[in-house]
C-alpha positions as CSV (number, residue, x, y, z in Angstrom):
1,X,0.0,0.0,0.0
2,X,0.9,3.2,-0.9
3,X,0.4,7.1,-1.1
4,X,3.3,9.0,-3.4
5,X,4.1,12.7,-4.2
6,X,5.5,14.5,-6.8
7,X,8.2,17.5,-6.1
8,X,5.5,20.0,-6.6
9,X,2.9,18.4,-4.5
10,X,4.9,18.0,-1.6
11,X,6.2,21.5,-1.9
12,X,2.2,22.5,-2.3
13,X,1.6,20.1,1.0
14,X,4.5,21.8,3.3
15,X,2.9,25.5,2.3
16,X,-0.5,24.0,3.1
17,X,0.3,22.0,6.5
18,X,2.3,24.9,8.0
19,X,-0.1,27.4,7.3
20,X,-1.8,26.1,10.4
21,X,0.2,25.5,13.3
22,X,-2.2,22.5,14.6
23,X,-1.8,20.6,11.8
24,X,-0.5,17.4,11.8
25,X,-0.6,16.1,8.6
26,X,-2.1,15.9,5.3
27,X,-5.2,13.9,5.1
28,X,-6.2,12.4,2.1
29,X,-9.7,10.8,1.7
30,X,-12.4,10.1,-0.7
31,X,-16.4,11.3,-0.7
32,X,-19.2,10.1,-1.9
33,X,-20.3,12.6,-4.5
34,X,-21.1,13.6,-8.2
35,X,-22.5,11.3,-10.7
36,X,-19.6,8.9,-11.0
37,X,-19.5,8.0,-7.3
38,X,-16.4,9.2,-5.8
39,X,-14.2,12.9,-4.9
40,X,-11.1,12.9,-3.8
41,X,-10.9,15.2,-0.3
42,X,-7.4,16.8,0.7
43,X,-7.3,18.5,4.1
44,X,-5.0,19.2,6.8
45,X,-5.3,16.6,9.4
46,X,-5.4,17.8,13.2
47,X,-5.3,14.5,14.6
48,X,-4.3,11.2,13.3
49,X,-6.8,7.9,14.3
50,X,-6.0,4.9,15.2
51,X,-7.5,3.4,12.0
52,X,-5.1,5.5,9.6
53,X,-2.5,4.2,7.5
54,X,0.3,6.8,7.3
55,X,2.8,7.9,4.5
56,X,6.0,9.9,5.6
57,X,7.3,11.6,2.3
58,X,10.0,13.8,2.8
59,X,9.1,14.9,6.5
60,X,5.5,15.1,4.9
61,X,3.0,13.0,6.7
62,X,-0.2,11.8,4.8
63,X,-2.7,10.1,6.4
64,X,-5.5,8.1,5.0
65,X,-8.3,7.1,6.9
66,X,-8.5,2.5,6.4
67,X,-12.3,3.4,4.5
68,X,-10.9,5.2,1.4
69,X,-7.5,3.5,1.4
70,X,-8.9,0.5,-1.0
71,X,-10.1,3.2,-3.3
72,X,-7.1,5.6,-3.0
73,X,-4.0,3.2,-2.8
74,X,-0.8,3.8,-5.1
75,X,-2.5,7.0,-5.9
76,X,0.0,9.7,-7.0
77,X,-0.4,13.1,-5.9
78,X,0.3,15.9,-8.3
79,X,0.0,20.0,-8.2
80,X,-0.4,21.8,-11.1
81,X,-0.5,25.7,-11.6
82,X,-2.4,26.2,-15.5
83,X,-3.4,30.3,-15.5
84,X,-4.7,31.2,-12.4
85,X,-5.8,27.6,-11.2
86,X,-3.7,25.7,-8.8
87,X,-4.9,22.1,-7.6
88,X,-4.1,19.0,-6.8
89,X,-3.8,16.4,-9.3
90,X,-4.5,12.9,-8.8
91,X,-3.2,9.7,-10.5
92,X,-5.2,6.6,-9.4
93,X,-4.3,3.2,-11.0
94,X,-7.8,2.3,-9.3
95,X,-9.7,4.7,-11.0
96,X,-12.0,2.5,-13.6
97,X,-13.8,6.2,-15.4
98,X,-14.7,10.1,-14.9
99,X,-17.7,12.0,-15.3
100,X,-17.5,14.4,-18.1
101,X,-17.0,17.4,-16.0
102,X,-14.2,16.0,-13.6
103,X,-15.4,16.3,-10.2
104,X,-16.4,12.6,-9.5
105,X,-14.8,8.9,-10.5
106,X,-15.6,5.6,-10.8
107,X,-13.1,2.7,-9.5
108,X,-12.4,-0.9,-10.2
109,X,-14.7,-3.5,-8.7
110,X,-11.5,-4.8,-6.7
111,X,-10.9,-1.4,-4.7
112,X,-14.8,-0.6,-4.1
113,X,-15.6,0.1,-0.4
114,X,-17.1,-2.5,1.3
């Protein structure tokens, strides 16, 4: 299992986490939303559970909570700048299709949430 991030994300992640000084980590999660099913969720985290699997990159901790993990694992993280839009970019080998407008994705039947 795993959670990776490119130079720029994790420069984008140490901005984000130190910005508040009870942050612990990065969480990364997934939602139930849109028409495809699922949205990725990036947050700082301000505590770190007992049922979270946690990624150390570079002095960076990400955290994901043991519910999205199946959906989220080997998931690169990205940031990309294009204009005046900066986000987070995600690569998801799990990913299985996208609704036409982005915001929500389908995955494989072997990392749906049970």
């Amino acid at each position: 299992m795993a959670i990776s991030l490119t130079s720029a994300a994790l420069q984008r992640a140490k901005t984000f986490i130190s910005k508040d000084p009870s942050a612990r980590a990065l969480r990364f999660s997934v939602k139930k939303t849109g028409c495809s099913g699922w949205g990725y969720v990036v947050d700082v985290a301000h505590q770190i559970d007992a049922d979270d699997q946690v990624f150390e990159l570079d002095g960076v901790k990400v955290v994901v909570d043991a519910r999205s993990l199946s959906v989220v694992d080997g998931t690169e993280i990205d940031f990309r700048k294009q204009g005046l839009n900066a986000t987070f970019v995600f690569n998801n080998p799990n990913m299985a299709g996208e609704c036409g407008c982005g915001e929500s994705f389908s995955v494989t039947k072997s990392a749906e949430l049970h």
